[in-house]
N, C-alpha and C positions, 0 to 999 in steps of 0.2 A: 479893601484890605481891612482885615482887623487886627488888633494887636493885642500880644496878653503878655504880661511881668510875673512869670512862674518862680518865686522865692523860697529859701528855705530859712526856719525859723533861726533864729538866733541862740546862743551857747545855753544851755539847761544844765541843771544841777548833775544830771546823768553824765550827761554830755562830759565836763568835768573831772567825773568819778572812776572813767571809762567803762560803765552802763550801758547794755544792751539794750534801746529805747524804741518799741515802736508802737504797739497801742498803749502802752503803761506811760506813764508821764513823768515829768519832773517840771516844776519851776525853773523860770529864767534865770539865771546868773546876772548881777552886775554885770560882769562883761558883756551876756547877752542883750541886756538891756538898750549899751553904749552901742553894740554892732547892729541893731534896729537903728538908732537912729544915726548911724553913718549913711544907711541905707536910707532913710528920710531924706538925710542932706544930699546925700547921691542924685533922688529922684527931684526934688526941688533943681539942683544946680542944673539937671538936666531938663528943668521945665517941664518934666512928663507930667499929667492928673489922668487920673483914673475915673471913667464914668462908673465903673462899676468895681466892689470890692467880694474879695472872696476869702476865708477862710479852713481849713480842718479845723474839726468839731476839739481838736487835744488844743487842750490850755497854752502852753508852748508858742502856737501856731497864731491863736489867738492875742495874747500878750504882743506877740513881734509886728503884728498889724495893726494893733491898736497905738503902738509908738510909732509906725510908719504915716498913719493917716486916721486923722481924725473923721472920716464919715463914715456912714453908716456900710453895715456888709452883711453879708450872709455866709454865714457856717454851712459849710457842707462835709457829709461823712465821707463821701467819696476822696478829698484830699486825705485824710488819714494816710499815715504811716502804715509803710509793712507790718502786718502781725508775724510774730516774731516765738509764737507760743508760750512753749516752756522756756523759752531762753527769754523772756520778758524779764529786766531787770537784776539778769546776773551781768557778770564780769564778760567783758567786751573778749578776753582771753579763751571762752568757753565757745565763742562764733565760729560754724561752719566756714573752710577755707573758702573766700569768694572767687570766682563769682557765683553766687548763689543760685535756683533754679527751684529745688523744687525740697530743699534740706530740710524745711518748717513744717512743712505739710503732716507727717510722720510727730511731730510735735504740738500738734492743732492752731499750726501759722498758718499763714499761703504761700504759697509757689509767686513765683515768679510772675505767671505770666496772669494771676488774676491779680495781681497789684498793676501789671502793666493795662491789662481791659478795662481796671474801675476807674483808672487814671485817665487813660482815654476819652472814656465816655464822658468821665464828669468833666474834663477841660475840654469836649466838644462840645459839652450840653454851654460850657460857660461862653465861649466865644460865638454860640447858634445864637446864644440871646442878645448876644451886641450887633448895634446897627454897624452899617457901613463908616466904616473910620473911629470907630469907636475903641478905644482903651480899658482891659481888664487887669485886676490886681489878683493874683491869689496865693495866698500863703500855703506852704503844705513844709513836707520832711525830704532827707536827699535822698535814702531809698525809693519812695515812692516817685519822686522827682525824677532820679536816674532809669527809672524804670520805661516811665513816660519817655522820655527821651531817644530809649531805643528802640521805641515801637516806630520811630521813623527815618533816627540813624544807627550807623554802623560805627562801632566803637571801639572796635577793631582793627579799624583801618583810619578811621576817622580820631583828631587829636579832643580828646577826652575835655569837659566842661571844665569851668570850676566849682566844687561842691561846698567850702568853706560856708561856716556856716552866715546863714544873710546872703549868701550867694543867689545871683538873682539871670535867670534865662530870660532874654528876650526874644519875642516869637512873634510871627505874625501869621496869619491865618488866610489863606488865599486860596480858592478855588478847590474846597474841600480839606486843604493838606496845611498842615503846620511846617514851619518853618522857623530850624533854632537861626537867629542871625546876631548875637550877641551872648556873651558869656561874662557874670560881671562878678568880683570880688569888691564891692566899695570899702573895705576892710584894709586889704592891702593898694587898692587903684591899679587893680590887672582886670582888662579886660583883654578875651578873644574874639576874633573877629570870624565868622562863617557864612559861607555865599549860600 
């Protein structure tokens, strides 16, 4: 079994503004700052360490790992946020009704479903490389995050993660297939439980 801590980064300036954020960037917030290291103290109280760390290439993502754990990690573009086109850094007001699919595309974002393939890939490429019992960290955005997600559950039927931000998926990796079996806010201390 392997296991990976799929996170999303902590509060941004965007974030804040209500800013439509997904390759465009914004710096952390104070607050963001404090809700990374909730999610430190989270991971300490629970004893977890990380053999290996992972990052998106956006500042944001970076930032909220660097106050999570001090060793060393690698950037990967693959975690990147939804591109989001012309709607990068307007008014959260101007967003197509969700659930989203393919609204961007026509705006030179992405659809849906190639946010959910990049995410895939690069969180299988990151757990191929972990040994057996081995522990991964990687930071990424909730679009991209929830995207991932439902390339293997049903959400529909199924009671919905926690997305806040710092909100952190616990997954394990067995016999080809991912498995969500935690859902954490250490922000508020709600977690959900999944078999």
């Amino acid at each position: 079994m392997k296991k990976l801590y799929l996170m999303r980064h902590g509060q941004t300036l965007f974030n804040s503004l209500g800013k439509i954020q997904g390759w465009c960037d914004s710096p952390l917030t104070e607050a963001g700052k404090s809700q990374a290291k909730l999610a430190r103290d989270f991971f300490e109280k629970e004893g977890i360490r990380f053999d290996k760390a992972y990052a998106s290439t956006q500042e944001r993502a970076c930032d909220t790992l660097e106050l999570v754990t001090s060793q060393d990690y690698q950037r990967l573009k693959g975690l990147k946020e939804w591109n989001f086109g012309l709607f990068e850094g307007e008014s959260e007001r101007l967003n197509p009704k969700a659930p989203y699919s393919t609204e961007f595309v026509a705006y030179g974002g992405e659809s849906g479903d190639e946010v959910s393939c990049r995410m895939l890939a690069t969180l299988t490429d990151i757990v191929t490389d972990l040994s057996e019992n081995e522990t991964a960290l990687a930071v990424s955005h909730g679009g991209a995050c929830f995207r991932f997600l439902k390339t293997f559950r049903d959400f529909s039927t199924d009671e919905r993660p926690l997305f806040s931000n710092c909100a952190i998926q616990e997954l394990v990796f067995e016999e080809g297939q991912f498995h969500l079996k935690r859902s954490i806010d250490p922000i508020h201390h709600e977690i959900k439980l999944y078999d």
